[in-house]
C-alpha positions as CSV (number, residue, x, y, z in Angstrom):
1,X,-42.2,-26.3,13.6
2,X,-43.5,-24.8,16.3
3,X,-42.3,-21.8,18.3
4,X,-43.6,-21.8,21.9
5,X,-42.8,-18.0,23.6
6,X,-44.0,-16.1,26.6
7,X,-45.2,-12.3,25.6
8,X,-46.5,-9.9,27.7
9,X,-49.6,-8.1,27.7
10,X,-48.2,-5.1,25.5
11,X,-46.1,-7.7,23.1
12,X,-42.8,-8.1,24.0
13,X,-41.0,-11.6,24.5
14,X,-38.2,-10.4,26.8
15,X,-37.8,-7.4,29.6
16,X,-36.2,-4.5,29.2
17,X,-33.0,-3.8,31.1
18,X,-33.5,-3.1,34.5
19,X,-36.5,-5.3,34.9
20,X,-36.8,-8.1,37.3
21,X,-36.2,-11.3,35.5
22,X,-38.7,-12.7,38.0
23,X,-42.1,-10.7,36.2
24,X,-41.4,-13.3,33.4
25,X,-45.2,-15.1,32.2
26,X,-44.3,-18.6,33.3
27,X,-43.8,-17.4,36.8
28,X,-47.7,-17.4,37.3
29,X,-48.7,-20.7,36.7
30,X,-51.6,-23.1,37.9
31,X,-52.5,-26.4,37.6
32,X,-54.4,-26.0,34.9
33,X,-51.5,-24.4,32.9
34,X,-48.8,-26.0,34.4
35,X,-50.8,-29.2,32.8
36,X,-51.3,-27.3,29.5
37,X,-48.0,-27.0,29.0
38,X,-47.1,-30.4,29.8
39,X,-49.0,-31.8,27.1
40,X,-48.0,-28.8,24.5
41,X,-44.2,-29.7,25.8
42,X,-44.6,-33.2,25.4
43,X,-45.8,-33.1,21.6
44,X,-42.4,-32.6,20.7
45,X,-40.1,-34.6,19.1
46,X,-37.2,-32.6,19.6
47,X,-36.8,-28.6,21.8
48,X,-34.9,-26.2,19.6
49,X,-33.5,-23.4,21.5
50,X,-30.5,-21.1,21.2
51,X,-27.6,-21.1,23.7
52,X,-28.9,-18.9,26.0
53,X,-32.2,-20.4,26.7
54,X,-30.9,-23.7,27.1
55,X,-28.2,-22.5,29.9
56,X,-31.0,-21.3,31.8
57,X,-32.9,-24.6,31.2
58,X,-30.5,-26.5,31.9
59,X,-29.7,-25.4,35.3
60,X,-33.5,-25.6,36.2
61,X,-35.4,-28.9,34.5
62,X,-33.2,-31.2,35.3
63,X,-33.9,-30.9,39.3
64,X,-37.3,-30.6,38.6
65,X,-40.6,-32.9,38.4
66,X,-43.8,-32.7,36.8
67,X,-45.6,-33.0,33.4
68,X,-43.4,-30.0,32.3
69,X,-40.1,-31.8,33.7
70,X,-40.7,-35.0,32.4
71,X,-41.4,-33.7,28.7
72,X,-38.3,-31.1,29.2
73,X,-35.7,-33.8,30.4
74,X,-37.2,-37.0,27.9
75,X,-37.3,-35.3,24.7
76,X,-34.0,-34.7,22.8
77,X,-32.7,-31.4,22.4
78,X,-30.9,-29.5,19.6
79,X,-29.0,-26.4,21.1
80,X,-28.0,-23.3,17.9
81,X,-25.2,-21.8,18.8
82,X,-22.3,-20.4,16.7
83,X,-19.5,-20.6,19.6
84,X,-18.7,-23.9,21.8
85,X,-21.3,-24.5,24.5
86,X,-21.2,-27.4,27.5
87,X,-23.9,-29.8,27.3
88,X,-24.6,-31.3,30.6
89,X,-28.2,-31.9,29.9
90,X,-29.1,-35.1,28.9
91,X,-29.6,-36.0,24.9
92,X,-28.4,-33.0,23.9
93,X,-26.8,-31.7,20.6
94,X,-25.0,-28.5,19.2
95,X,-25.9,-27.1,15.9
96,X,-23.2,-24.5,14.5
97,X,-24.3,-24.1,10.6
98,X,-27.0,-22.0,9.0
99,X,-30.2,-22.1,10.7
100,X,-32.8,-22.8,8.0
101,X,-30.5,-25.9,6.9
102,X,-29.9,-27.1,9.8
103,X,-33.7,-27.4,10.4
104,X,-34.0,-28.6,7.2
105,X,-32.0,-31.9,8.6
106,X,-34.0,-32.1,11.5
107,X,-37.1,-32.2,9.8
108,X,-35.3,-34.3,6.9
109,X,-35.0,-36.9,9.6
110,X,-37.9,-37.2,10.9
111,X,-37.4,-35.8,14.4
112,X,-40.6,-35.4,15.0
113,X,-42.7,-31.7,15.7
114,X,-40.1,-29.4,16.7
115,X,-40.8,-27.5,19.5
116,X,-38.6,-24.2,19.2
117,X,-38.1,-22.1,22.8
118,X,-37.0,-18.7,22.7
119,X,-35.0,-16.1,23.9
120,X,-36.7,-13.4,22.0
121,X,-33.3,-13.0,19.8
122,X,-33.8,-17.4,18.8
123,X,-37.2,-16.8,18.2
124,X,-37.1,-13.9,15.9
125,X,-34.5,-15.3,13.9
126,X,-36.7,-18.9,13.0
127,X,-39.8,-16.2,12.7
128,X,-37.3,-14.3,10.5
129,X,-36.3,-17.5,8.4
130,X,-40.1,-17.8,8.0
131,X,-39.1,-21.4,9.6
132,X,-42.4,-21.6,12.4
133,X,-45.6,-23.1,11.4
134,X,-47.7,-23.0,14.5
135,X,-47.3,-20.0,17.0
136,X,-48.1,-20.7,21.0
137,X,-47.6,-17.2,22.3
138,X,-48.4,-17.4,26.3
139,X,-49.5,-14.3,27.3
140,X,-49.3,-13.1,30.6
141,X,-50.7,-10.6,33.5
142,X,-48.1,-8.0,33.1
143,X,-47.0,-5.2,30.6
144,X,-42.9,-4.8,30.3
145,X,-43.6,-1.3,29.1
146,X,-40.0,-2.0,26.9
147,X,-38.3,-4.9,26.0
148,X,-37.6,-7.3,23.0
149,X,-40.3,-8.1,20.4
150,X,-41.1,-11.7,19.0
151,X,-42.1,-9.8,15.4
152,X,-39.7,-7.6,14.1
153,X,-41.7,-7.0,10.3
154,X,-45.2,-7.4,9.7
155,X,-46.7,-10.5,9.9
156,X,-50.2,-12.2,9.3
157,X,-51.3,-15.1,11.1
158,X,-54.7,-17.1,11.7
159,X,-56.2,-17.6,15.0
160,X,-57.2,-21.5,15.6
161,X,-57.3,-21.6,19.2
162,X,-57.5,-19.1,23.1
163,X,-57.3,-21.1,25.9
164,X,-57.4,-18.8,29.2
165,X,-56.1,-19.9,32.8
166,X,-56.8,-19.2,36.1
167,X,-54.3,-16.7,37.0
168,X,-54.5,-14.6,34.2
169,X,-51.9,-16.3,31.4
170,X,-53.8,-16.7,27.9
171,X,-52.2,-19.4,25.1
172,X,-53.0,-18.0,21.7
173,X,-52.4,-20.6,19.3
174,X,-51.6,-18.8,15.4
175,X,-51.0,-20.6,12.6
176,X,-50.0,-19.4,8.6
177,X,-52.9,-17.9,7.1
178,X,-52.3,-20.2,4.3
179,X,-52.6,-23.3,6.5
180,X,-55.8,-25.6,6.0
């Protein structure tokens, strides 16, 4: 699994109340990320996300186009969420049960990588599971100064790969410690 999350400069993965939405990482983009992150996007075989997250995505990708869009709106998507949701984005599905089984099934069935998105509280809860194997943290030119953290408990992880952009975003890509 892996868990693909904007952070800013002093480590939180959302704002703080009061903070314009619109300081979020992915806001700075350029060609070179913006293709990035079409490729990293279309490795998946299925987007995770949690109900939040995909409300907002689903009211943006679909009117979209682009490496990004294409990857978004192609690849199925598996929404957790413990209450009813409306799914009006395409090849979508709503997972209600325990979040570690439910994964468990995805990957049972071959689903291919699975490419979680956060909100911070989705991600920390498959980071909590211990559920993530690879860790693409986009970093980006702006400190929150308060907010949400991806890592709620300590945490060791192996750098494999920095890539840096234009504008100022930075991928680090983590993975287990224990991986080969």
């Amino acid at each position: 699994m892996v868990l693909r999350h904007s952070l800013s400069l002093d480590g939180y993965g959302a704002v703080a109340p009061g903070v314009p939405e619109d300081v979020l990482v992915e806001y700075d983009e350029d060609e070179e990320f913006i293709a990035y992150m079409g490729d990293l996007l279309g490795r998946a075989g299925v987007h995770a996300m949690g109900s939040k997250t995909y409300g907002d995505m689903a009211g943006y990708w679909p009117y979209r186009t682009g490496p990004e869009a294409d990857a978004m709106n192609r690849i199925p998507k598996v929404v957790f969420s413990r209450r009813p949701i409306e799914t009006p984005w395409d090849a979508t599905t709503v997972c209600s049960g325990d979040l570690a089984a439910e994964i468990g099934d995805l990957k049972e069935r071959g689903a291919g990588p699975i490419m979680v998105h956060g909100g911070v509280r989705f991600a920390q809860a498959v980071v909590a599971a211990d559920l993530v194997d690879e860790y693409h943290l986009m970093v980006g030119p702006v400190a929150y100064g308060a907010g949400g953290p991806l890592f709620t408990a300590f945490t060791r992880l192996k750098l494999v790969d920095v890539r840096s952009f234009p504008r100022g975003n930075v991928a680090l890509i983590y993975v287990r410690p224990d991986a080969g």
